[in-house]
C-alpha positions as CSV (number, residue, x, y, z in Angstrom):
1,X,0.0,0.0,0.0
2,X,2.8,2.4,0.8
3,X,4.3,1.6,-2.4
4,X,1.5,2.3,-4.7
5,X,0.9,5.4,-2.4
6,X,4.8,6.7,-3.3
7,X,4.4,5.9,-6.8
8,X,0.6,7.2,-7.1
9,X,2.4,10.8,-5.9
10,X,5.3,10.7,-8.1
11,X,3.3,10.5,-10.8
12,X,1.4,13.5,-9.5
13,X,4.3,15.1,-9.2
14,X,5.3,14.9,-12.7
15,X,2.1,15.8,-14.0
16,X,2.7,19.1,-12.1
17,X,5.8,19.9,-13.7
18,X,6.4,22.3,-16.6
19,X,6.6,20.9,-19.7
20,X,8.7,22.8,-23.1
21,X,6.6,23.0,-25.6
22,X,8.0,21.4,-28.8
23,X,7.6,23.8,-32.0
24,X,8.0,22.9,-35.5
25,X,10.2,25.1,-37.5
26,X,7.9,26.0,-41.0
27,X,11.0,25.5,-42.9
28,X,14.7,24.4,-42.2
29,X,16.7,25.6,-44.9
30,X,20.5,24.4,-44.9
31,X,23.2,27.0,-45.1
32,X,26.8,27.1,-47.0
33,X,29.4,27.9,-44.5
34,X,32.1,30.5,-46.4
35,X,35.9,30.6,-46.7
36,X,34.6,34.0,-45.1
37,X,33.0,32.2,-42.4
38,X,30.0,34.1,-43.6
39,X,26.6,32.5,-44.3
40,X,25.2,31.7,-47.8
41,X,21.8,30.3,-48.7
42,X,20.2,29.2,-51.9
43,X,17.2,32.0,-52.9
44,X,15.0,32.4,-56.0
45,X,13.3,36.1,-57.2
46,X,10.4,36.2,-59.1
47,X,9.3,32.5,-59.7
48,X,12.6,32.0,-61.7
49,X,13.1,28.6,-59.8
50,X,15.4,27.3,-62.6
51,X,18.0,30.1,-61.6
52,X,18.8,29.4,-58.2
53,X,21.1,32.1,-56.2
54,X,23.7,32.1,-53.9
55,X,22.8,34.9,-51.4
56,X,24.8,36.3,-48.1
57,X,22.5,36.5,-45.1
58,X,23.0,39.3,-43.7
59,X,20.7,40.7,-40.8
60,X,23.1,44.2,-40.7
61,X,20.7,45.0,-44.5
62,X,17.5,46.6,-44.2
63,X,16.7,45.1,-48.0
64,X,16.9,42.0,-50.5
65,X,20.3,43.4,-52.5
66,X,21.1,41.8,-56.2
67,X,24.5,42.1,-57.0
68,X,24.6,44.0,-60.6
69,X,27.9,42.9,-61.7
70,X,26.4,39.0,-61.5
71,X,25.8,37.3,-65.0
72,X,23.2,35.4,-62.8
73,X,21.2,37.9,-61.3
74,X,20.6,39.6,-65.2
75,X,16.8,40.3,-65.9
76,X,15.6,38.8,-63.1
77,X,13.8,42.7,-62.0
78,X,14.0,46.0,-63.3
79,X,15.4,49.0,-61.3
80,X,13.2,51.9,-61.9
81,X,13.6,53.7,-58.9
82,X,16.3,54.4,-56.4
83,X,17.2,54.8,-52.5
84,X,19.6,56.1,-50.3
85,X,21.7,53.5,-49.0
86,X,23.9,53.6,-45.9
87,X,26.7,50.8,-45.9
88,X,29.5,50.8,-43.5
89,X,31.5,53.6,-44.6
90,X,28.9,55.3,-47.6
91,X,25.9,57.1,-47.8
92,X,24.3,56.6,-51.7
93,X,22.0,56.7,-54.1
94,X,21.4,53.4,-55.8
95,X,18.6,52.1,-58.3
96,X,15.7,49.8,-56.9
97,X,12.8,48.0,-57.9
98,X,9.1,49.2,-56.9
99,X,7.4,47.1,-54.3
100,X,6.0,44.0,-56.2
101,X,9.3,41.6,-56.2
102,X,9.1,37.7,-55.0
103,X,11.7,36.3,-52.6
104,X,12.0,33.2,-51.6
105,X,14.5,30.6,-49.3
106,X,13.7,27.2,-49.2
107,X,9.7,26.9,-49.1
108,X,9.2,30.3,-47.9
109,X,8.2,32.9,-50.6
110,X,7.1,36.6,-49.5
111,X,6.0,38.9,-51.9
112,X,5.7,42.7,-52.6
113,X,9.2,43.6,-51.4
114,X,11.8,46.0,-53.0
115,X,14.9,45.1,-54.4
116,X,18.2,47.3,-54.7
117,X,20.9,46.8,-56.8
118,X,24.7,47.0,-55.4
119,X,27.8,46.3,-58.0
120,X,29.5,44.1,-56.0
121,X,32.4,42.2,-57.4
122,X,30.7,39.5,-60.2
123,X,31.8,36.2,-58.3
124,X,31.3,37.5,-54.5
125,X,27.9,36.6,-54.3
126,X,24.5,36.9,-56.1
127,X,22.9,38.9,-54.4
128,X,22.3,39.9,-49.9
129,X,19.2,38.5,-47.9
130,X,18.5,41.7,-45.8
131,X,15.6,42.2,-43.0
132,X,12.6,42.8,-45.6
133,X,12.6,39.4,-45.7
134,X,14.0,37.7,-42.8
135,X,11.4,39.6,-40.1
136,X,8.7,38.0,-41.7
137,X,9.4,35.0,-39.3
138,X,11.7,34.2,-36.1
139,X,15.3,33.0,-37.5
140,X,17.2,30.6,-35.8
141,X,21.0,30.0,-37.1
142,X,22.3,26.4,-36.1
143,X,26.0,25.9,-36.6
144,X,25.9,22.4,-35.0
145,X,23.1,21.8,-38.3
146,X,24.3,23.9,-40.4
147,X,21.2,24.8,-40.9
148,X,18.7,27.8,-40.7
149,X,15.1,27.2,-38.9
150,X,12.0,29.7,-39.8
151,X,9.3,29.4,-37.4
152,X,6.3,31.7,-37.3
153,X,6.7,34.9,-35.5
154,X,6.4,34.8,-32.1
155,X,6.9,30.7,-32.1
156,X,10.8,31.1,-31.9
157,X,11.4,31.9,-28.2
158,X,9.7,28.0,-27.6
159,X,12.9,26.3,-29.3
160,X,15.1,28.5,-27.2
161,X,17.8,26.3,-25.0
162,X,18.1,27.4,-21.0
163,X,22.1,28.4,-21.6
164,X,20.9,30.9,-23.9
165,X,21.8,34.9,-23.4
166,X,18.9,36.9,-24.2
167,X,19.4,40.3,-25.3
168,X,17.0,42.7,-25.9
169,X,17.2,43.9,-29.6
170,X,15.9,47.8,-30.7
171,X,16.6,49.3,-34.1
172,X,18.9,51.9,-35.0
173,X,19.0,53.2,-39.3
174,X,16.5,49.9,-39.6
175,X,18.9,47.1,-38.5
176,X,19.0,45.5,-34.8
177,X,20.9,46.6,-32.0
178,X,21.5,44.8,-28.9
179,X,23.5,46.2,-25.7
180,X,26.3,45.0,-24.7
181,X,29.3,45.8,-22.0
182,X,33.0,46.1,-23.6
183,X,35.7,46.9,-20.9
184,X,38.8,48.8,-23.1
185,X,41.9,49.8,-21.2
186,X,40.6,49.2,-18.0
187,X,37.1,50.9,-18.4
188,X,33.9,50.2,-18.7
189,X,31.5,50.9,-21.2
190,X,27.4,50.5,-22.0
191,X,27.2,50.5,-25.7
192,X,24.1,49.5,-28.3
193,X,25.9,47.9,-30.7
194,X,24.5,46.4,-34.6
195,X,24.3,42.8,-34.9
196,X,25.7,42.4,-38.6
197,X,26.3,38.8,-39.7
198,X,26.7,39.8,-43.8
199,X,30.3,42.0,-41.7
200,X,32.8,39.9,-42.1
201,X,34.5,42.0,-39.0
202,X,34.7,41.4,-35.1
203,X,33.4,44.1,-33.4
204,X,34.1,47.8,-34.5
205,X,33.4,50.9,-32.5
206,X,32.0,53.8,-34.5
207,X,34.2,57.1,-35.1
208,X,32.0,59.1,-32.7
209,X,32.0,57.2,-29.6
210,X,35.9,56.5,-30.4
211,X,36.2,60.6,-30.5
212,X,34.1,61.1,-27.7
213,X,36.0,58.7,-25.0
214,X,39.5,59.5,-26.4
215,X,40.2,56.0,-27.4
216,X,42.2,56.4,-30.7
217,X,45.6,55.9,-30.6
218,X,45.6,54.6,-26.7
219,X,46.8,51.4,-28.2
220,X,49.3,50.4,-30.8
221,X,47.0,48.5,-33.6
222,X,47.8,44.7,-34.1
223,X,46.5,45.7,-37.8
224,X,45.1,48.3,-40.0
225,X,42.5,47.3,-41.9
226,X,40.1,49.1,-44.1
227,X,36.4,48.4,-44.9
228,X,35.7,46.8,-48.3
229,X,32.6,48.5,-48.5
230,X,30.3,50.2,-51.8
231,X,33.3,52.8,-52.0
232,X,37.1,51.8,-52.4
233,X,38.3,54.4,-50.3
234,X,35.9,53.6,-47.2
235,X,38.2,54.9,-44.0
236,X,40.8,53.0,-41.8
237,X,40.3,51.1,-38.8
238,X,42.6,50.4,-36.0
239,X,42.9,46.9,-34.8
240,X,43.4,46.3,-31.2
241,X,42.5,44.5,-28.2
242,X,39.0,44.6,-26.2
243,X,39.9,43.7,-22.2
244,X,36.2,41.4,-22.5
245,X,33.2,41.9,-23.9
246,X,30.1,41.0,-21.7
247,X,26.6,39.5,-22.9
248,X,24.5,40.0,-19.7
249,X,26.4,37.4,-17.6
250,X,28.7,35.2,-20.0
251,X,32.1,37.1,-20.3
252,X,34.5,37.0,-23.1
253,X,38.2,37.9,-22.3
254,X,41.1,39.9,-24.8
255,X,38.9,39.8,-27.6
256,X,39.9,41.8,-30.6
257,X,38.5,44.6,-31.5
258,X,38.7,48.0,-34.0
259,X,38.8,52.3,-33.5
260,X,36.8,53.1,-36.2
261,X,37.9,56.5,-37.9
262,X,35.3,56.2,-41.2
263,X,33.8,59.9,-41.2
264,X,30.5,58.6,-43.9
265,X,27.9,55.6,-43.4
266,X,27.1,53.2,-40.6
267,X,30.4,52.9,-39.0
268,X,30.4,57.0,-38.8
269,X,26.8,57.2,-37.2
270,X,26.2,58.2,-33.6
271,X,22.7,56.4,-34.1
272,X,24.5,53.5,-32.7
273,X,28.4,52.6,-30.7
274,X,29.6,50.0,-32.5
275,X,29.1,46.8,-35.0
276,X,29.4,43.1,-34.5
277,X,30.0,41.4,-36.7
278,X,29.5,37.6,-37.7
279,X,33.1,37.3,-36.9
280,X,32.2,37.5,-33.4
281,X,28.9,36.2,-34.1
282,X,29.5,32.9,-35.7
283,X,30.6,31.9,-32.4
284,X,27.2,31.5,-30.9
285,X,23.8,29.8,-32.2
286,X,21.3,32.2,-32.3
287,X,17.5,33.2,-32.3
288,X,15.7,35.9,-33.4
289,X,12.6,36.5,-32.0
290,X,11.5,39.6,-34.8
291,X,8.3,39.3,-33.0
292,X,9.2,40.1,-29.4
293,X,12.4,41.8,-30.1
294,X,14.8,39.6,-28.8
295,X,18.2,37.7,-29.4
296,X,19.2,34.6,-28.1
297,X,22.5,33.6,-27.8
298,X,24.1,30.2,-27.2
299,X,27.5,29.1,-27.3
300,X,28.6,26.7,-29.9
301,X,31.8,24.8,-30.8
302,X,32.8,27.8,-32.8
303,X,33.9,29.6,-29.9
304,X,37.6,29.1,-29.6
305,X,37.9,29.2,-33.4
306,X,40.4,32.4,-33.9
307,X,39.6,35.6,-35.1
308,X,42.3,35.9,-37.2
309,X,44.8,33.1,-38.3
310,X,48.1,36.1,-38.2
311,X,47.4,35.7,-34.5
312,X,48.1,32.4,-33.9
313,X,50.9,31.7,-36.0
């Protein structure tokens, strides 16, 4: 009697505990991993399934980009209006398309979205997979897959593991920006920062919050690099080292980071401090919950891979 009474209120027990709800992702759409470490998917414009495209994902674009120097991307829409486009060190006008183009990734198709056209060089990519499409669901990235899960909005923050960091996401120029604590020669800073994965960079701190805490030259630079961006000559940034960078409680130590001193585009904005990018990002699996504003962030077995190969030979 005693033992059916124990096992009768175990039972009870369990029945009382909360249970995860399992969702099901409304497409899982695998994703090429570039010599870039960057991110590449397989998208179609128009109905033109017999010309698939190899886009960048990139959740630092506001728009669906077709790269006008690709033979590929040729008469797939015309260009009979045009924008102003910020990129990381430009502000321009460029042509796009009226409101009436069809994107899709894997199953997914969304309609009456604008295009823009960007020369890019004719074999880096087709074309850029910006926001206009990706906020139409929540968008999980799964290194461990290799693999890119849409779920409806909202239905994203269900799948999300308990080691995840959650950050609250805002937008700054239309692209997300999450905070985040950097400590750099010994001080500490709050900064809202863009979360880029189409940057191929670490994490960069714009021009004006470099000027305004006096960090340029405080340290010799490692490297100078300069941002490949829609201009050649796109400004200089000075490569050093971060003391940590904090996401709410998981600490990063020495990671490298850059003094931006680009006076035009993103990198020159005070609308926001600083940009990571997938460099940094690629390092965690991550969530985002478009609906709720939120980014999750979970560790993967990318995080020891180094930031640049110069520094560990």
């Amino acid at each position: 009697m005693k033992k059916t009474t124990l096992l009768s209120l175990c039972f009870a027990c369990l029945l009382g505990l909360p249970l995860r709800a399992e969702v099901i992702p409304v497409d899982t759409i695998p994703f090429e991993l570039g010599a870039d470490k960057r991110l590449y998917v397989t998208v179609y414009i128009n109905g033109q399934d017999d010309r698939p495209l190899r886009f960048l994902l990139d959740t630092g674009a506001t728009d669906v980009v077709l790269n006008s120097n690709s033979p590929r991307t040729e008469g797939l829409a015309a260009f009979t209006e045009s924008v102003e486009n910020n990129s990381a060190n430009s502000v321009e006008t460029i042509p796009s398309t009226e409101s009436s183009q069809v994107v899709r990734m894997g199953s997914r198709a969304i309609s009456g979205l604008k295009l823009i056209a960007i020369p890019y060089p004719p074999d880096a990519w087709d074309g850029v997979l910006g926001l206009s499409y990706l906020r139409n669901f929540d968008v999980c990235i799964d290194y461990r897959r290799k693999a890119i899960f849409l779920y409806e909005l909202g239905d994203g923050q269900k799948a999300v593991s308990d080691k995840a960091v959650r950050l609250k996401m805002d937008y700054c120029l239309g692209v997300p920006v999450v905070p985040v604590d950097v400590k750099v020669n010994g001080v500490d800073y709050q900064v809202s920062v863009a979360v880029d994965t189409g940057s191929d960079r670490v994490f960069d701190l714009n021009t004006p919050f470099v000027r305004r805490n006096g960090l340029l030259d405080t340290q010799k630079p490692f490297a100078i690099s300069r941002i490949a961006g829609t201009v050649k000559d796109g400004g200089e940034l000075q490569n050093v080292y971060f003391d940590s960078v904090s996401l709410e409680w998981l600490v990063l130590p020495r990671i490298p980071g850059a003094f931006s001193t680009v006076t035009t585009g993103v990198q020159a904005s005070e609308a926001m401090d600083g940009v990571l990018g997938n460099n940094f990002l690629q390092r965690f699996n991550q969530l985002y919950d478009f609906k709720n504003n939120d980014l999750y962030l979970e560790v993967n077995d990318r995080l020891y891979t180094p930031f640049y190969d110069f520094l560990v030979r």
